[in-house]
C-alpha positions in Angstrom: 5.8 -96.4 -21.9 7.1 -94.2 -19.3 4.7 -91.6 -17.1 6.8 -88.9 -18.1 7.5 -89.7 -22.1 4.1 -87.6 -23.4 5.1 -84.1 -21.1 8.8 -84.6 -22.9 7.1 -84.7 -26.6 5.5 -81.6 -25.6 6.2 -78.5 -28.2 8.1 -75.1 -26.1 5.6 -73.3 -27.9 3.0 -75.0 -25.5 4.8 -75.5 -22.8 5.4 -71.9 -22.5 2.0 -71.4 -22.5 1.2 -73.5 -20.1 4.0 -72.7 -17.7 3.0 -69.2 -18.4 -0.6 -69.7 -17.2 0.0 -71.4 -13.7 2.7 -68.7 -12.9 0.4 -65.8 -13.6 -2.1 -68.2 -11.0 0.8 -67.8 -8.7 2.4 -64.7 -9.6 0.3 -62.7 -7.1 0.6 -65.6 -4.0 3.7 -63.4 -2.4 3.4 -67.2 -0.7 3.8 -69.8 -3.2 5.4 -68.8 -6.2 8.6 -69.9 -5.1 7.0 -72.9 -4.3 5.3 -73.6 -7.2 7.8 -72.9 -9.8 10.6 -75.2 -8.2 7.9 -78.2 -8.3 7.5 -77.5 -12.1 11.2 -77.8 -12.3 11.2 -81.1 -11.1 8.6 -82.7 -13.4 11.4 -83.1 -16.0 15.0 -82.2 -17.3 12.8 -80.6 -20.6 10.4 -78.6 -17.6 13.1 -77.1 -15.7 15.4 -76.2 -18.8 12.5 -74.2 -20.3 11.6 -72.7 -16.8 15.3 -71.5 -15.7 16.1 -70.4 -19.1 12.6 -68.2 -19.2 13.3 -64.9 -17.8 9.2 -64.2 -17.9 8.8 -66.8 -15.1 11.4 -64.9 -12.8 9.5 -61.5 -12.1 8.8 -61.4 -9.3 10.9 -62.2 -6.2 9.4 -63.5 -2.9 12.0 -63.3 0.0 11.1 -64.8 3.4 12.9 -66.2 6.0 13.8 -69.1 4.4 15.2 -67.4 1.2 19.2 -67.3 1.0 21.1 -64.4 -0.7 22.6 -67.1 -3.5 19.4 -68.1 -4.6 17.9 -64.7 -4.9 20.8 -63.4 -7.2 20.1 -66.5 -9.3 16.8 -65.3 -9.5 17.7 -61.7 -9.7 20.5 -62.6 -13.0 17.3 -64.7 -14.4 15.4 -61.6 -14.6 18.6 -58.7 -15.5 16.7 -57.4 -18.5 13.0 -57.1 -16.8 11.0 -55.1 -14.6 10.6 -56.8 -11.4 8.7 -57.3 -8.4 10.5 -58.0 -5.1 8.0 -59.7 -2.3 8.9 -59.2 1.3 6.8 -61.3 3.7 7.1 -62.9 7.6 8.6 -60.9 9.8 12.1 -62.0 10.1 14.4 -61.3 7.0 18.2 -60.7 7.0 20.8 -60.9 4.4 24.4 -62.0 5.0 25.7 -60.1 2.0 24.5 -56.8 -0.6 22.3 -58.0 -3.9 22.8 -56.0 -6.7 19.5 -55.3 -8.2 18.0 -55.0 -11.4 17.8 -51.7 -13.5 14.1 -51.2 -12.9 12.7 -52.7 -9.7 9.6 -52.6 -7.3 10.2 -53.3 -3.9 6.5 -54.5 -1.7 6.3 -56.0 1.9 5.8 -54.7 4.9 7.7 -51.6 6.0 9.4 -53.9 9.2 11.0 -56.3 7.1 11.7 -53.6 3.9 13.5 -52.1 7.2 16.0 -54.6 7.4 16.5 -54.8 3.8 17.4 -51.2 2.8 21.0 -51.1 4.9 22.0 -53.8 2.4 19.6 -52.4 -0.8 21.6 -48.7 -0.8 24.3 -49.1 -2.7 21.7 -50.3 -5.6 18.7 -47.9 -4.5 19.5 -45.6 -7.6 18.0 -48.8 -9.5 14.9 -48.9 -7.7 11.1 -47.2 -9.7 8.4 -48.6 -7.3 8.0 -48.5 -3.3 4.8 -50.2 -1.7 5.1 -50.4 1.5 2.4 -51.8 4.9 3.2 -49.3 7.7 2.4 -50.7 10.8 2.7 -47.5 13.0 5.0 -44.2 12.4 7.4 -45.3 14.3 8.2 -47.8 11.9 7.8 -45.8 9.0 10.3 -43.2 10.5 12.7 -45.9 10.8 12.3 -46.5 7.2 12.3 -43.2 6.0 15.9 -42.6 8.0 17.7 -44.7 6.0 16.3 -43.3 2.5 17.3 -39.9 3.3 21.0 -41.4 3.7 20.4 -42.4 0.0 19.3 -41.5 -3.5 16.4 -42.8 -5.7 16.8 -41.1 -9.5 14.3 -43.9 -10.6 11.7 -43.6 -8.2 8.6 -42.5 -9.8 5.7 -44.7 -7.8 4.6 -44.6 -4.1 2.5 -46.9 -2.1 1.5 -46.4 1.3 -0.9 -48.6 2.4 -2.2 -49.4 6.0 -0.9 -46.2 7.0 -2.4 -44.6 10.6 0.6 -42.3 11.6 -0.5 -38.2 11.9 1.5 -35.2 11.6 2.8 -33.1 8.8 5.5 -34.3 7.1 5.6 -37.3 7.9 6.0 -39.2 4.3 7.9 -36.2 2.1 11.5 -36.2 3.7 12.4 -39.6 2.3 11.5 -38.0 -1.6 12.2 -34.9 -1.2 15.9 -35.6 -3.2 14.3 -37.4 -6.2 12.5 -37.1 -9.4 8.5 -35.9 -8.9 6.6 -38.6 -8.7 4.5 -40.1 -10.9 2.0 -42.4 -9.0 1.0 -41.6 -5.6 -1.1 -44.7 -3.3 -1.6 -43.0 0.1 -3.8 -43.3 3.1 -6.1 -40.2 4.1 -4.3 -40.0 7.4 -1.0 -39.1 6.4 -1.7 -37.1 3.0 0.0 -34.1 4.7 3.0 -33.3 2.2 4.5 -30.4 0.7 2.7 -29.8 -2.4 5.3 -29.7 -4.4 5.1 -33.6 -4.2 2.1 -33.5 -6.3 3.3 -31.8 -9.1 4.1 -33.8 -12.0 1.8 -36.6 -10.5 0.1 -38.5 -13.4 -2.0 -40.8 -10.8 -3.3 -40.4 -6.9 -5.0 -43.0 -5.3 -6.4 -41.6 -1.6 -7.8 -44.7 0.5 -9.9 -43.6 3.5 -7.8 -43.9 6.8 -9.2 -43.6 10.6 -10.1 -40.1 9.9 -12.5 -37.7 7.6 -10.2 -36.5 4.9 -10.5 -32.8 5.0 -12.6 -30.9 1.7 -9.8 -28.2 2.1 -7.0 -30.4 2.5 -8.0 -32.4 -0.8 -8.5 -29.4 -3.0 -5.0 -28.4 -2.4 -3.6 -31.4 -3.8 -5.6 -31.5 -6.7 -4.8 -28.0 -7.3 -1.5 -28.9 -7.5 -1.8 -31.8 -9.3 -1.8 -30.1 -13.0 -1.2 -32.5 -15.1 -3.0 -35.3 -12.9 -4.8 -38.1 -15.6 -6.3 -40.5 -12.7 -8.1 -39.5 -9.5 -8.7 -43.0 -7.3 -11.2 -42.9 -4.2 -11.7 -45.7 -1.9 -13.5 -45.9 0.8 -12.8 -42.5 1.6 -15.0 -40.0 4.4 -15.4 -36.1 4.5 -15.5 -33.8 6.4 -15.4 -29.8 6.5 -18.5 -30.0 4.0 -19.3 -26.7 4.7 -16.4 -25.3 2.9 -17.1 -26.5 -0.4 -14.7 -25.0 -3.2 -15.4 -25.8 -6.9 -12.4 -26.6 -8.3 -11.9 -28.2 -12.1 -9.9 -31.0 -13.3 -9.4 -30.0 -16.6 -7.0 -33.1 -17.2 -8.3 -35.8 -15.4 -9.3 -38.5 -17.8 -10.3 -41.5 -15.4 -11.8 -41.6 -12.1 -12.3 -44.6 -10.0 -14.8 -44.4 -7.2 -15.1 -47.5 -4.7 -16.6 -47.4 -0.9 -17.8 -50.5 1.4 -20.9 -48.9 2.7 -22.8 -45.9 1.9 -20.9 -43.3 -0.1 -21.2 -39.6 0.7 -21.2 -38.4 -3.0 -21.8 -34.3 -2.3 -18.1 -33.6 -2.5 -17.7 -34.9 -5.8 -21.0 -32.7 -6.9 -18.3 -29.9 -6.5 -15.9 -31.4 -9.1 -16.1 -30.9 -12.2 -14.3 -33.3 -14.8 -15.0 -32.1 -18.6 -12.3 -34.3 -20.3 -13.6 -37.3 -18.2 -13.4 -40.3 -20.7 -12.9 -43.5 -18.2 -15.6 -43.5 -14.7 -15.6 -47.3 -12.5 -18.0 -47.4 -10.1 -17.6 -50.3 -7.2 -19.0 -51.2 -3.8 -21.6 -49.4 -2.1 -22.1 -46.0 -4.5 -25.6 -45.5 -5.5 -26.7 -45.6 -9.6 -29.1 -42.5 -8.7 -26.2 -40.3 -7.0 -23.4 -41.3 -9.7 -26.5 -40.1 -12.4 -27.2 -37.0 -10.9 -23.4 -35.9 -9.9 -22.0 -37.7 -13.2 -24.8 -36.2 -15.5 -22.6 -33.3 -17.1 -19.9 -35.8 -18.8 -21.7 -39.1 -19.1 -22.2 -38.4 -22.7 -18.4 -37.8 -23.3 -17.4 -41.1 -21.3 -15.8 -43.9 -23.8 -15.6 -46.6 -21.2 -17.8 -47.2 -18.2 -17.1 -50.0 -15.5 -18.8 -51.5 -13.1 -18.5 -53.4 -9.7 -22.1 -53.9 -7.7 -23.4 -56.6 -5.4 -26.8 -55.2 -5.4 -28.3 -52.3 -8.5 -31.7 -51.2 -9.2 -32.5 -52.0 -12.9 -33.9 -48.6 -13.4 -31.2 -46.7 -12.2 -28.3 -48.9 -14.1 -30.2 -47.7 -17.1 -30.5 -44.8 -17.2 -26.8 -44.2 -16.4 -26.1 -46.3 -19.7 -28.4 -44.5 -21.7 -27.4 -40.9 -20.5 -23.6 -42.3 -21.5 -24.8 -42.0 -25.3 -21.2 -42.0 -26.6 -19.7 -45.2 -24.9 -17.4 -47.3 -26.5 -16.6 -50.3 -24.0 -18.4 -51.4 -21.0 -17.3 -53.8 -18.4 -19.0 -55.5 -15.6 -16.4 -56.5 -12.9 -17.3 -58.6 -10.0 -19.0 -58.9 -8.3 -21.5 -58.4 -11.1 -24.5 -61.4 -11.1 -26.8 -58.4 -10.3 -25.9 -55.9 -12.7 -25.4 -58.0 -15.6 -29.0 -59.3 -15.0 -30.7 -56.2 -15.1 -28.4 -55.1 -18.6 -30.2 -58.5 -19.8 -33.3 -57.5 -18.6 -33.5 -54.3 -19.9 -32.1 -55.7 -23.1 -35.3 -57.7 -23.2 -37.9 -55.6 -22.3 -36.2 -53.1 -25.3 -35.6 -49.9 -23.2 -31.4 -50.3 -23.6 -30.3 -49.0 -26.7 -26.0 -48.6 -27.0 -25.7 -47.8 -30.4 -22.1 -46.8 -30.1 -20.8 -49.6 -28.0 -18.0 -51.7 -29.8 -17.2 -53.6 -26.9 -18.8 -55.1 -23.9 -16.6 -57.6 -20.8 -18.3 -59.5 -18.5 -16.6 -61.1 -15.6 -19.0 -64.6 -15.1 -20.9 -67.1 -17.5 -23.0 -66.1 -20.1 -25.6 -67.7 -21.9 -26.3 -68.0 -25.8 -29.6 -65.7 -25.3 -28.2 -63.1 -23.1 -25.6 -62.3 -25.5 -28.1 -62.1 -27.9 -30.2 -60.5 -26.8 -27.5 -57.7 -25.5 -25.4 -57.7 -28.7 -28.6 -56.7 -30.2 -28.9 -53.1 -28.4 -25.7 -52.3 -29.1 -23.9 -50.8 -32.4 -22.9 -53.1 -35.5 -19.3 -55.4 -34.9 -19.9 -55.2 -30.7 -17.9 -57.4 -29.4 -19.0 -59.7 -26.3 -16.2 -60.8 -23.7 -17.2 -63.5 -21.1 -14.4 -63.5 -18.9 -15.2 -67.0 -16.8 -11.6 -67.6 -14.9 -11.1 -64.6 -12.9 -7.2 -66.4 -12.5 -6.3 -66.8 -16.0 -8.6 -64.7 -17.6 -9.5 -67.4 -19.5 -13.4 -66.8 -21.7 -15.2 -66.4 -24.5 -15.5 -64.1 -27.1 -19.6 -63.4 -28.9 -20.0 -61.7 -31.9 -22.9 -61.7 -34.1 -21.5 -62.6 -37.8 -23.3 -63.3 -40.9 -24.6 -66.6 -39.7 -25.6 -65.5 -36.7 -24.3 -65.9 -33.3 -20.7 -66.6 -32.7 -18.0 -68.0 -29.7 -15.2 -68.3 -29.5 -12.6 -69.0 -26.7 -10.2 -66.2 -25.9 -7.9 -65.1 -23.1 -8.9 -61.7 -22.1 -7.0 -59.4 -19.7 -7.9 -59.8 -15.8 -7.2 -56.2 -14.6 -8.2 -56.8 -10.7 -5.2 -59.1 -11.0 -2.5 -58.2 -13.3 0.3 -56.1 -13.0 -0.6 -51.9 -13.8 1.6 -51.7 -16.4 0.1 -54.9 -18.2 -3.5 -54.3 -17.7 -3.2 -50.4 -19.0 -1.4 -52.0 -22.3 -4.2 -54.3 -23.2 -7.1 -52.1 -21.7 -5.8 -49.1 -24.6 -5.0 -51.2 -27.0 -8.6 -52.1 -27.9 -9.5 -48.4 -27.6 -6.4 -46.7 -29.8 -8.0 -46.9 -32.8 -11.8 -45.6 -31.4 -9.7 -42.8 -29.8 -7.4 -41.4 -32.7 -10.6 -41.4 -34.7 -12.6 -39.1 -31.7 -12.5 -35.4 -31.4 -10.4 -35.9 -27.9 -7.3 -37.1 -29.9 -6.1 -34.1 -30.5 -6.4 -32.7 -26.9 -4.9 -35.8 -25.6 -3.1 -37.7 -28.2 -0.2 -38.9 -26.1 -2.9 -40.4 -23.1 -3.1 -43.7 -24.9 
C-alpha cells in the first residue's frame, strides 16, 4: 500500500481540523507560516486542494525579502472576504508593482520596512483598519508619518506603537488627524503627547512604560478625555509627579489590565476610582496585598478575575478571592504553578469559599484531587478548564456530575495568543448569559 493512501482517505471535516490546528501553531511565527503551509501543500494533491481553496488558512500575510508581488496577490485574492494580517519582517522589502488590498486589513512590521511599503499601499490605504508599527527612532517614524498625511485612512480605527523612544509634542497625531477617532490606542509613555481630541471616542488604551516616568498630570488628561473608554491597559509603566495627585473617576471603564516586571508603584492607581469595574488581570511583579487594599472598593462587583504570578503569598491570594464575593470566572494564566497551588491549598485547608463562581481556567496540568477538591468551594455547575497546550489550547474540561467527577477533552480559547478580536468573542460568550441576568446589563447592555 502506498505511504500516502491513509492521509488521502482522510474526511475534509478532519483535515480541516487538523490543518486548522498547526496553522494557528504557526499563525503567530511572522517567520514560518509561509513556510509551513507550502510544505502541507506538498504532502498530497487532496492537502493542497483543501489548503488553497481554505481562505481561513490565508490570514495572515508574511512579506520578507524573498516574497514576490504575484505570490502575495494570490494570497491576498485567497483571503478577499477576511480580515487580515499583513507581517512585515527583515529589513529589506520592495515591491515592483501596487497590491490591491483587502477591505479590512492590519498592517504589522517594523516602521523601516512598513516605510517602503506605504508609497505602493496608498492608493488602497482607505482599506486599511489596524497599524502596528516597531519604531526604531523618530526619525523613522517621521518618515512614516509623511507619507500618511499625503493619504486618507476612513477605516482606521486601531493604533500600535510599540518600541517607541522619540519625545516631543506631536509627534504621533499628524498622521490621524484626517480620519475617523480611533478606537484602540497601543502607545509607549514616551510619546503619549497628542491632542486630546485623539482620545475621544477611544474604547481601548494600552500605555506601556517607555525610558521615562509617565507624568500623573499628563495621564489624567487623557483619561479625562477618554469618555467612553471600556479598557485601561498598564504595563510596566513608572510615575512620576506623585505629588500632584488628582482623583479622577472612570465611570465607564469595565476592564483593567495591570502588568509590571519588577516592583509596581501602585499609589497612583489608589487615586482611581473604577465603580463599573467588572474584568481586573493582575501579571508580573504587582503585589496581592497592594491590589487588595487599592482594589478593595469594587472587588465585590468584579465578574471575572485573572491572574499571572511567578511567585504569591497564599494568604494574600485569598483574601483577594474572598473579598471578590460576586465572581463569576477565574483564570490562572502563566505563569501560574504558584498561584494555582495556593487556590488548592486553601481549598484544602477549607478557608476558600466561591460560591458564585461558574467557571474556573487554568493554564497547566491538573490533577483529579485538585479539581476536586477546588470544584468543591465553588458554586453548583462550576466548570473546571485545564488548558495544557498553551499553542492549541488544547485541555480538559472537570465538572462534578451526578456520578461524581468528570473530564473531558476540550479546546479552550488561548488568549495570550490569539488574535483580539477572536479571544474577546469566546471570552464573552461564556459570560452573556451571567451578564444579561446581572443588575449591570442594563447600564451596559451593548459591552458584551
Amino acid at each position: 500500500m502506498p505511504p500516502l493512501a491513509a492521509i488521502k482517505r482522510v474526511p475534509r471535516d478532519v483535515l480541516l481540523e487538523l490543518l486548522g490546528a498547526a496553522y494557528e501553531a504557526s499563525e503567530f511565527d511572522w517567520v514560518n507560516t509561509v513556510d509551513d503551509r507550502t510544505l502541507l501543500c506538498l504532502v498530497c494533491k487532496e492537502w493542497n486542494d483543501t489548503i488553497q481553496s481554505s481562505a481561513q488558512f490565508w490570514r495572515s500575510v508574511p512579506i520578507n525579502g524573498m516574497t514576490s508581488s504575484s505570490f502575495i496577490e494570490r494570497q491576498l485574492g485567497r483571503s478577499r472576504q477576511l480580515d487580515l494580517n499583513i507581517f512585515i519582517h527583515l529589513t529589506v522589502f520592495t515591491l515592483d508593482r501596487k497590491l490591491d488590498l483587502p477591505s479590512n486589513c492590519s498592517l504589522k512590521g517594523p516602521v523601516h520596512i512598513v516605510r517602503n511599503l506605504l508609497p505602493l499601499l496608498l492608493p488602497q490605504i482607505h482599506r486599511v483598519a489596524t497599524i502596528f508599527v516597531e519604531c526604531l527612532n523618530q526619525t523613522e517614524w517621521m518618515h512614516a508619518i509623511s507619507v500618511f498625511r499625503e493619504s486618507d485612512a476612513p477605516r482606521l480605527r486601531s493604533l500600535s506603537v510599540s518600541h517607541y523612544s522619540a519625545t516631543g509634542p506631536n509627534v504621533v497625531l499628524p498622521a490621524f488627524v484626517t480620519t475617523p477617532p480611533l478606537s484602540s490606542l497601543s502607545i509607549s509613555t514616551s510619546g503619549v503627547w497628542m491632542d486630546m481630541a485623539t482620545y475621544r471616542e477611544l474604547k481601548t488604551l494600552r500605555l506601556t512604560g517607555g525610558t521615562r516616568s509617565f507624568a500623573w498630570s499628563t495621564f489624567i488628561s487623557m483619561v479625562r478625555a477618554a469618555s467612553t473608554l471600556r479598557c485601561l491597559q498598564l504595563v510596566n509603566v513608572s510615575w512620576c509627579e506623585l505629588d500632584k495627585f488628582t482623583h479622577v473617576d472612570m465611570d465607564t471603564v469595565l476592564e483593567l489590565h495591570v502588568t509590571h516586571r519588577h516592583w509596581f508603584d501602585a499609589r497612583p492607581l489608589d487615586h482611581i476610582h473604577f465603580p463599573n469595574l467588572r474584568i481586573l488581570r493582575l501579571s508580573g511583579a504587582v503585589k496581592f496585598h497592594d491590589a487588595i487594599l487599592i482594589f478593595s472598593d469594587f472587588l465585590p462587583h468584579l465578574h471575572r478575575l485573572e491572574l499571572a504570578f511567578a511567585e504569591c503569598n497564599q494568604t494574600s491570594l485569598n483574601k483577594l478571592i474572598v473579598a471578590a464575593a460576586n465572581l463569576f470566572e477565574l483564570h490562572i494564566l502563566p505563569p501560574c504553578t504558584a498561584a494555582w497551588k495556593c487556590i488548592v491549598q486553601s481549598a484544602l485547608e477549607g478557608t476558600l469559599q466561591i460560591p458564585h463562581l461558574r467557571s474556573i481556567t487554568v493554564h497547566g496540568s491538573v490533577t483529579e484531587d485538585q479539581a476536586l477538591s477546588v470544584l468543591g468551594c465553588a458554586g453548583s455547575g462550576c466548570v473546571l478548564h485545564e488548558v495544557t497546550d498553551q499553542v492549541t489550547s488544547r485541555g480538559a474540561r472537570w465538572v462534578i456530575g451526578g456520578k461524581g467527577l468528570v473530564k473531558e477533552n476540550e479546546r479552550v480559547c488561548n488568549m495570550d495568543t490569539a488574535s483580539e478580536g477572536t479571544w474577546k468573542t469566546q471570552m464573552y460568550a461564556s459570560s452573556r448569559k451571567m451578564w444579561k441576568e446581572s443588575s449591570d446589563y442594563a447600564h451596559f447592555p451593548h459591552y458584551l
